[in-house]
C-alpha positions in Angstrom: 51.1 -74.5 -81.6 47.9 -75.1 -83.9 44.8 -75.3 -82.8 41.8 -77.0 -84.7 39.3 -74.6 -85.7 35.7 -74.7 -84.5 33.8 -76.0 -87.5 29.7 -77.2 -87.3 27.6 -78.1 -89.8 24.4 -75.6 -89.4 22.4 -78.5 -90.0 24.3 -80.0 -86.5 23.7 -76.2 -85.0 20.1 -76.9 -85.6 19.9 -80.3 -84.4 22.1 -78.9 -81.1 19.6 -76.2 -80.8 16.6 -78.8 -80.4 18.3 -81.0 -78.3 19.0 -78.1 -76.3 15.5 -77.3 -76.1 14.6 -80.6 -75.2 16.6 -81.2 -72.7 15.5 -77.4 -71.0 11.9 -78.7 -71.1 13.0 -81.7 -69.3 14.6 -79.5 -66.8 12.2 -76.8 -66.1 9.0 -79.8 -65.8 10.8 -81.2 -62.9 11.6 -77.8 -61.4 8.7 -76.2 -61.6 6.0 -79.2 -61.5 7.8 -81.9 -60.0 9.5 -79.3 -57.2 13.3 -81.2 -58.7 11.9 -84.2 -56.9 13.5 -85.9 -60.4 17.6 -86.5 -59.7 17.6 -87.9 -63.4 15.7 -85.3 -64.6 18.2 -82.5 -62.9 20.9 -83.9 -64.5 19.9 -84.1 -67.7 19.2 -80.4 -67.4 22.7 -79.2 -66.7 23.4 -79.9 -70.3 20.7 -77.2 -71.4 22.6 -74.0 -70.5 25.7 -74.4 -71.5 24.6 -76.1 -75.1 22.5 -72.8 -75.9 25.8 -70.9 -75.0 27.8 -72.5 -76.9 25.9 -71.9 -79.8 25.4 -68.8 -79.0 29.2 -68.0 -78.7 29.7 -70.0 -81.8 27.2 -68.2 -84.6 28.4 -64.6 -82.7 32.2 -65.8 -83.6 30.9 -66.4 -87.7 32.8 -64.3 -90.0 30.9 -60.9 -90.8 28.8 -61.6 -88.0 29.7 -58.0 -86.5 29.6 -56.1 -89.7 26.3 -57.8 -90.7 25.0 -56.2 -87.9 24.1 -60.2 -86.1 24.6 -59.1 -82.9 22.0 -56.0 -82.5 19.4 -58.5 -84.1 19.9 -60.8 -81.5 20.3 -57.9 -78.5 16.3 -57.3 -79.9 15.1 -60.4 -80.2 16.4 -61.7 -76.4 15.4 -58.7 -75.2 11.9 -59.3 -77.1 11.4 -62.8 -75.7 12.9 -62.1 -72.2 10.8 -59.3 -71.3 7.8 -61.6 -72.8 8.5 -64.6 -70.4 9.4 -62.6 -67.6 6.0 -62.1 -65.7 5.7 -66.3 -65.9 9.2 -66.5 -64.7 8.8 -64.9 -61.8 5.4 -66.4 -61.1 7.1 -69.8 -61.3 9.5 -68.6 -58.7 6.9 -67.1 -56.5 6.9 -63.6 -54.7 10.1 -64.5 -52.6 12.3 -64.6 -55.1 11.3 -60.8 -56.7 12.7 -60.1 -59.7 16.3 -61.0 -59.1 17.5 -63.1 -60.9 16.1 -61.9 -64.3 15.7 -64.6 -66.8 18.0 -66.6 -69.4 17.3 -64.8 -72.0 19.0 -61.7 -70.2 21.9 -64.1 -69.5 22.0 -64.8 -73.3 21.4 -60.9 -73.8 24.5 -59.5 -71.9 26.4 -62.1 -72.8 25.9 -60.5 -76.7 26.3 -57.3 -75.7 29.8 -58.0 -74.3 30.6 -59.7 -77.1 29.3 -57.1 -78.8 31.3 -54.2 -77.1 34.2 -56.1 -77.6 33.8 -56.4 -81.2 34.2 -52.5 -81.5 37.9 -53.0 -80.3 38.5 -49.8 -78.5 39.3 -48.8 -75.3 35.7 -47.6 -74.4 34.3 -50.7 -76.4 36.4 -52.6 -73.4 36.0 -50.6 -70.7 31.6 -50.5 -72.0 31.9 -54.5 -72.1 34.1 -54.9 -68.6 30.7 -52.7 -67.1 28.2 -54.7 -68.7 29.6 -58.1 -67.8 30.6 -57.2 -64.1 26.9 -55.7 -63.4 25.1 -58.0 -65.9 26.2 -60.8 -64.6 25.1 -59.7 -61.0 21.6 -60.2 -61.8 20.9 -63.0 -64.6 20.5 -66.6 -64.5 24.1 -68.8 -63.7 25.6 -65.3 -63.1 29.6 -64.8 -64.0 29.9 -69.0 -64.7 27.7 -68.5 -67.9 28.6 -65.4 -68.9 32.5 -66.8 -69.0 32.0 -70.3 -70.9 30.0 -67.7 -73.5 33.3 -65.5 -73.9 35.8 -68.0 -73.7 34.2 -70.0 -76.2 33.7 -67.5 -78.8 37.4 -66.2 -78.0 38.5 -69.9 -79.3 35.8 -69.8 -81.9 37.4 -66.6 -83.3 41.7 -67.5 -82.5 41.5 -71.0 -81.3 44.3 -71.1 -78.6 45.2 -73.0 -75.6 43.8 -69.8 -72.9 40.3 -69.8 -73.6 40.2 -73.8 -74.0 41.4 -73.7 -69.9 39.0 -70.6 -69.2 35.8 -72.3 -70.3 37.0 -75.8 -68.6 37.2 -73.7 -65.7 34.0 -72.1 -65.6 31.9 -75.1 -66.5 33.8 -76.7 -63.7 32.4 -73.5 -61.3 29.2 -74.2 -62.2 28.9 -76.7 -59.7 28.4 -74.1 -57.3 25.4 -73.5 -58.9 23.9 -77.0 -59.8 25.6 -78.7 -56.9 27.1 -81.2 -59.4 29.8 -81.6 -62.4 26.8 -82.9 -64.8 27.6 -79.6 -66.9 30.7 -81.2 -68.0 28.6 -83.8 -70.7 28.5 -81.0 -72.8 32.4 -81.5 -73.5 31.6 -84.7 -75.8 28.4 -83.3 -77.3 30.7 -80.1 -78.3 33.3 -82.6 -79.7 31.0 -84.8 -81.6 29.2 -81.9 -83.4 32.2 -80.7 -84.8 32.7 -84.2 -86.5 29.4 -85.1 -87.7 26.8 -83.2 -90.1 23.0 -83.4 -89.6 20.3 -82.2 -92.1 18.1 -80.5 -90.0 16.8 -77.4 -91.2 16.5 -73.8 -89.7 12.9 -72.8 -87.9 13.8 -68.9 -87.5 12.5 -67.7 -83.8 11.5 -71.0 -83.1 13.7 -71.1 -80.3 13.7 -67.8 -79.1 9.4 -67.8 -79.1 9.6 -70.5 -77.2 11.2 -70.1 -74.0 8.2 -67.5 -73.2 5.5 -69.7 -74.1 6.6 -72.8 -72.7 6.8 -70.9 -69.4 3.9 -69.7 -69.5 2.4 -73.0 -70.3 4.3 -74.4 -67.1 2.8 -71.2 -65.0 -0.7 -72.1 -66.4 -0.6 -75.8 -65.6 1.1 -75.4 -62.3 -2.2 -72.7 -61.4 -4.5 -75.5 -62.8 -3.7 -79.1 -62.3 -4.1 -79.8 -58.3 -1.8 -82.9 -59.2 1.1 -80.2 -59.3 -0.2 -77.8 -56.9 -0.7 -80.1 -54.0 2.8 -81.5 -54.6 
């Protein structure tokens, strides 16, 4: 049997990528200012994670992608902005949490790297990506559930076949261990109606990845400052 082939406008990427953003602002006020006091706001913010992964996981699965070299440029830059937004990450969390988990950059970062590994299609490219993804996801943000809807979509992306289709239903499904509801699952028909529609919204290059460090930051600053948030 055929299966339709994953195509998106990059203007629709782009417009995904925003909405993404959006909606990871939305998420990360209520947590860190609002304590998730917000139900609506939660929700909304279930979307956020898997829509950055499925881009992700789409623009790693382009053709050339690995003999252009996209994935080491990526490795860098996540590895750039994670490091960057770490000490406000973990200041948001507070002292009990430590360092574990690291950030979703790293999540974004090891989910490359897999993919990357893979890519080399030999034994110890497999055996490199099985170590990376067991301990990798061990310590990142939405741990093995993430990591999986990231593989199994750019495993459809590349041979579009019934398997990875079930795989990433699966784990998006398993993410309600995480979130504590199926809200995750509204990125089915966002996925579906960006492969039929085309947007012309243009590229910002490191616009997104710049920004998850500084708008933590910002959230760690006014958290510090305003005594509206800090007597919550």
């Amino acid at each position: 049997m055929n299966y339709p082939r994953v195509v998106v406008a990059d203007g629709t990427i782009e417009a995904i990528k925003w909405f993404s953003l959006i909606l990871m602002i939305i998420d990360h006020t209520n947590k860190y200012l609002y304590k998730g006091g917000i139900p609506v706001l939660f929700n909304m913010g279930r979307l956020a994670m898997p829509l950055f992964v499925l881009v992700l996981a789409y623009n790693l699965a382009r053709p050339m992608a690995f003999e252009r070299g996209v994935h080491i440029r990526i490795i860098k830059r996540l590895a750039l902005c994670g490091s960057l937004a770490t000490p406000a990450f973990l200041a948001l969390g507070g002292l009990l949490a430590g360092w574990w988990p690291l950030n979703f950059m790293f999540a974004l970062l090891v989910l490359t790297l897999t993919i990357y590994l893979i890519e080399h299609q030999t034994i110890t490219g497999y055996l490199a990506a099985a170590v990376v993804f067991l301990l990798g996801g061990s310590v990142v943000e939405y741990w093995w559930p993430g990591l999986i809807l990231g593989l199994s979509a750019w495993w459809y992306c590349k041979t579009p076949r019934l398997a990875p289709v079930i795989i990433a239903t699966i784990s998006i499904l398993s993410l309600r261990l995480i979130s504590g509801n199926y809200w995750a699952l509204a990125v089915l028909p966002v996925a579906l109606i960006a492969c039929l529609v085309r947007l012309p919204v243009p590229r910002v290059q490191w616009a997104f990845y710049a920004f998850y460090p500084l708008h933590l930051t910002a959230l760690w600053i006014i958290s510090m400052t305003d005594t509206t948030f800090t007597n919550l």
